[in-house]
N, C-alpha and C positions, 0 to 999 in steps of 0.2 A: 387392383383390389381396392375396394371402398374402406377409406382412412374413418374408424370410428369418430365421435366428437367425443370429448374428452367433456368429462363430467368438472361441473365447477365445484367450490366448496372454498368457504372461509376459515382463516386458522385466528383464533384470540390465543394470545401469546401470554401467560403471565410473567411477573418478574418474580426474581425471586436469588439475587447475586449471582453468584457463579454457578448454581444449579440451575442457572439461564444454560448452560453446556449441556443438559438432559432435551430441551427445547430444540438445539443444535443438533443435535445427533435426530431427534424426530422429521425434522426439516430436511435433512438430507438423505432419509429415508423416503419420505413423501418428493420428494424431487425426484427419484428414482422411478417412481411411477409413470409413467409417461400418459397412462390415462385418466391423472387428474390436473385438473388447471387451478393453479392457487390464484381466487378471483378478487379476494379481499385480505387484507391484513388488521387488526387491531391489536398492539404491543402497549407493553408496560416494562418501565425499567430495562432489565435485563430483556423483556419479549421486545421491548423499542432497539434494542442492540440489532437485536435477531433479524426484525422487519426489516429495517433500514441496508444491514450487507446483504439480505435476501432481496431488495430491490435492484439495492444498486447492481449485485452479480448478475439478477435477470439481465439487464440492459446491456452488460459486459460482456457476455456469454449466453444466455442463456441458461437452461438448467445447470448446465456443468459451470457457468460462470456461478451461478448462487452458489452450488455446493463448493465453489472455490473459495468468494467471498466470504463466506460465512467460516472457514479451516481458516484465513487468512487474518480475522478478526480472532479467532478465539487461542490463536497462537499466539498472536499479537499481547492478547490481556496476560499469555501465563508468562512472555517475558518480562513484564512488569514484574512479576513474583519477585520479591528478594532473593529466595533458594534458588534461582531461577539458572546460577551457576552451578549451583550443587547437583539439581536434576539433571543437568546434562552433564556432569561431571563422571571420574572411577567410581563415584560411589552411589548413580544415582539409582539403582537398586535401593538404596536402604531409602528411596523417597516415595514409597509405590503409597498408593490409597488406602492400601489397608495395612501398611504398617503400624503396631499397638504403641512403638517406642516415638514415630515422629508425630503423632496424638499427642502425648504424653510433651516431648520437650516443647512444641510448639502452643500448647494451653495455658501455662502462665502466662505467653505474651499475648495472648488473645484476652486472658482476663486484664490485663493492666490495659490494653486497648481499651477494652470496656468499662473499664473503672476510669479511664479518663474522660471516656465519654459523655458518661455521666456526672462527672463535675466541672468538667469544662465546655465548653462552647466549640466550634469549629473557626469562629470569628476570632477564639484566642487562641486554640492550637494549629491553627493554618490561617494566619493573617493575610498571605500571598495567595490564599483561595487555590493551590496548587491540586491537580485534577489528573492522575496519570492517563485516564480514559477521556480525555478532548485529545491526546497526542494519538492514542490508539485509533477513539475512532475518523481523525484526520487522514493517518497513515495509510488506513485501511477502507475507508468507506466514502467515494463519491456521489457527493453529496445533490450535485446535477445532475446526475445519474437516477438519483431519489427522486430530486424533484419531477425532473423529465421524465420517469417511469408510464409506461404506458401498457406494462404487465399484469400488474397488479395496482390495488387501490389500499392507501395505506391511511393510519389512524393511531395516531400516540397521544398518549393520555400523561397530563399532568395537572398536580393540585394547585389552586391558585391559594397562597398564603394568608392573603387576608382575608379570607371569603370561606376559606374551606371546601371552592367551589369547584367542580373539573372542569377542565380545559381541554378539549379533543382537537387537537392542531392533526390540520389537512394535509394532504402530500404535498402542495405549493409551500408551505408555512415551514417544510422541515429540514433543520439545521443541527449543525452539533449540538449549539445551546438547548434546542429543543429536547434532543435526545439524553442528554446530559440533567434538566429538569426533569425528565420521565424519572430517572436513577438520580432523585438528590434526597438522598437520606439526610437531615435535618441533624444530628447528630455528627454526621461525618462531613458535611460537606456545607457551605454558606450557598443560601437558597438563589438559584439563577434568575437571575432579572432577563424581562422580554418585552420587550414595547414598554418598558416603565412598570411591569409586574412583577412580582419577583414567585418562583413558584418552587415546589418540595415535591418528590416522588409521586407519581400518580397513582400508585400503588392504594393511597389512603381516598383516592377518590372513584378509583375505577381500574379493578388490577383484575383482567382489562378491562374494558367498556364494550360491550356488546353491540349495543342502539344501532351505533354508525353503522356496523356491518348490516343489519338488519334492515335499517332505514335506506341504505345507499350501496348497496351490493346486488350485484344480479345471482348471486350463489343462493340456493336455496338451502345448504347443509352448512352448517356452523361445527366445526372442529375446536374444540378449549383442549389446550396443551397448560395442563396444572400442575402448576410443580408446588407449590404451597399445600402439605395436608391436610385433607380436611377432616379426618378421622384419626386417633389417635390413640390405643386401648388402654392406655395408664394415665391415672390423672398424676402431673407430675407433681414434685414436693419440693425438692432444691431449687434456690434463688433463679439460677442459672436455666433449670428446667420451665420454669414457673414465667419468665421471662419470655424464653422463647419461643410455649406457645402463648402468650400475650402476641405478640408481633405474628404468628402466625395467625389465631383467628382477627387479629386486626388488618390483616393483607388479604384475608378472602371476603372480608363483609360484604365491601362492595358488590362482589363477581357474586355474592348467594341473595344478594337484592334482588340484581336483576335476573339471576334465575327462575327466584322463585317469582316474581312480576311475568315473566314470561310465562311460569307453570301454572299461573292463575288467571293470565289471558287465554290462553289455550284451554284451561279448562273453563271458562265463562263461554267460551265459541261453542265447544262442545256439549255446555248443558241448553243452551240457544237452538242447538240442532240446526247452527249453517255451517258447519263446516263446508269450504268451498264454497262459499257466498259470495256474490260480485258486493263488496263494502265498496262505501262512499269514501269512506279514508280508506289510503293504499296499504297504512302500515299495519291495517285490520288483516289483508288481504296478508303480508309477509311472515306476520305472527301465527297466523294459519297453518302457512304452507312451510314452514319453518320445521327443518330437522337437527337433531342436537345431539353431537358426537363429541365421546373425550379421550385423552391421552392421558395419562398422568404419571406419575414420577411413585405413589401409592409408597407403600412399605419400602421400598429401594431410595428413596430418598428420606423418608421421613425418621427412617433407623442413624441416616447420618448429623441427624440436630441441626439446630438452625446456626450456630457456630461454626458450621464445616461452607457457611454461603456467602465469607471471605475469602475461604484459602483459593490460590488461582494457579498453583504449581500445575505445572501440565500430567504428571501422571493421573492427578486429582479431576481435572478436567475431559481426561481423555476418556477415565471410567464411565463420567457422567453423559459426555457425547455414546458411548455403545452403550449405553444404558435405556438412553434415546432413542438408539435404532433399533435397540431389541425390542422395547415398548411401542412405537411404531408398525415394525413389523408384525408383531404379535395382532395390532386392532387391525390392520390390514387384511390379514389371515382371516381374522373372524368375522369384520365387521364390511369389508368392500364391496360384498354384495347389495350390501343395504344404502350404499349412499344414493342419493336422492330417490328411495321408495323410502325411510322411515326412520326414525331416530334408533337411536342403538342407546343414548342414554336417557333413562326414565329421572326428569326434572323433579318429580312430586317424592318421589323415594330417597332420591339423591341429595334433594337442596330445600324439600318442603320443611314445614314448620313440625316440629319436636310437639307432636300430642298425648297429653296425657293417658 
């Protein structure tokens, strides 16, 4: 029997903390596929977590090694959890995700986090730069493996400090430091130095970066797994609220730049009447032929506040990975047909410019 070829397609990963576990659960849904090839990666943050164990598992295993990698990491972070005994304790029933009482006692200490955060420095409340995710992702993610990856093509984004400028480090270039600057929130953590650079989450430069995939992938269908809302029906009112969508449309600017750059290429092709043009530049030809598909996290994430994208307890976690596979599953269902005949997401409706 003649073995189909398996349809290729890029995933941009956003970050976005521990709602990087919504990302996870999508990942090992699309593994499951066997007739898609993940031909490109571009992570941020938390989607740098992601890329990186989905590399290394390719090379270990194969598909079932990523879906292993990737469970092996994201267990890994909820032992970090302080509660981390108490989940697995008599009483880790009372630790599920949707308990109203462990909200509740756990919020004061998340506000005195934040309230230190806020007047202190990380330089003065972590002089020892102490990092519980360099030990995670050592324990759990080979890194030669990354390098050496010949599965996939990979692309992490981080901000360079003094410049405000991105940085897209190549799969030869990536290291823990590397991935560890993807996720360096500036508040929490002292900014990682690289060749004599020092840099801050990528997040604020390109969450994620598109380009590379575009530029340097042979996939024709681009997949954005968004866990960041972009739509929100209450304009909020408390400090608290008010804050975290600040951090939220400040973590999607980037990612609705190059959207809408792309929705205004495409539509400049299309009023040209070449579409299908042999162009003199290639990336004329890519922005073309370019399909644009997404995932997202929508109302199932967005109901649980940007406050809940610390907590790393595993029952917390575990929700957010079937969260993942059910959202996954769900664009599979509707959208598989269409991968490489036609985008499934409309760029000019979704990410265009707010007309009066």
């Amino acid at each position: 029997m003649t073995k189909h070829k398996r349809q290729q397609i890029d995933l941009a990963l956003q970050g976005g903390g521990s709602h990087g576990a919504f990302t996870w659960g999508v990942l090992d849904r699309l593994l499951q596929d066997d007739s898609l090839e993940i031909a490109g990666v571009s992570g941020t943050s938390a989607g740098a977590m992601n890329a990186v164990a989905l590399a290394a598992g390719l090379m270990e295993g194969g598909r079932d090694g990523a879906r292993e990698c990737l469970g092996r990491f994201w267990r890994r972070v909820a032992q970090t959890s302080p509660f981390h005994a108490l989940e697995m304790g008599p009483a880790a029933a009372l630790w599920g995700p949707d308990n109203p009482w462990l909200a509740a006692w756990t919020a004061p200490w998340r506000q005195a986090v934040s309230v230190l955060g806020s007047q202190f420095s990380p330089y003065q409340l972590n002089p020892l730069n102490l990092n519980p995710l360099r030990d995670v992702l050592r324990e759990t993610v080979d890194f030669d493996r990354v390098c050496g990856c010949n599965k996939t093509q990979l692309f992490i984004a981080a901000t360079q400090v003094r410049t405000g400028a991105l940085r897209t480090f190549r799969q030869h270039e990536l290291s823990v430091d590397v991935v560890l600057a993807s996720a360096c929130l500036p508040l929490l953590f002292q900014a990682v130095e690289i060749d004599g650079e020092a840099y801050w989450d990528g997040g604020y430069a390109g969450n994620p970066t598109l380009l590379p995939l575009i530029s340097e992938s042979a996939a024709q269908d681009l997949l954005l797994v968004q866990i960041n809302p972009s739509l929100r029906d209450e304009v909020p009112v408390s400090a608290e609220a008010i804050l975290d969508r600040i951090n939220e449309v400040t973590f999607n600017a980037s990612l609705l730049k190059e959207l809408r750059s792309i929705a205004l290429l495409k539509q400049l092709i299309a009023d040209e009447g070449r579409p299908g043009h042999h162009y003199r530049n290639p990336l004329f030809a890519r922005i073309d032929a370019l399909k644009v598909h997404r995932v997202e996290g929508g109302q199932a994430l967005a109901e649980l506040g940007a406050g809940s994208k610390v907590q790393t307890q595993w029952p917390f976690l575990s929700m957010l990975f079937e969260r993942g596979a059910e959202a996954a599953d769900r664009w599979l269902h509707e959208n598989r047909r269409h991968i490489g005949r036609r985008s499934t997401l409309d760029l000019r409706e979704a990410f265009g410019e707010v007309m009066p």
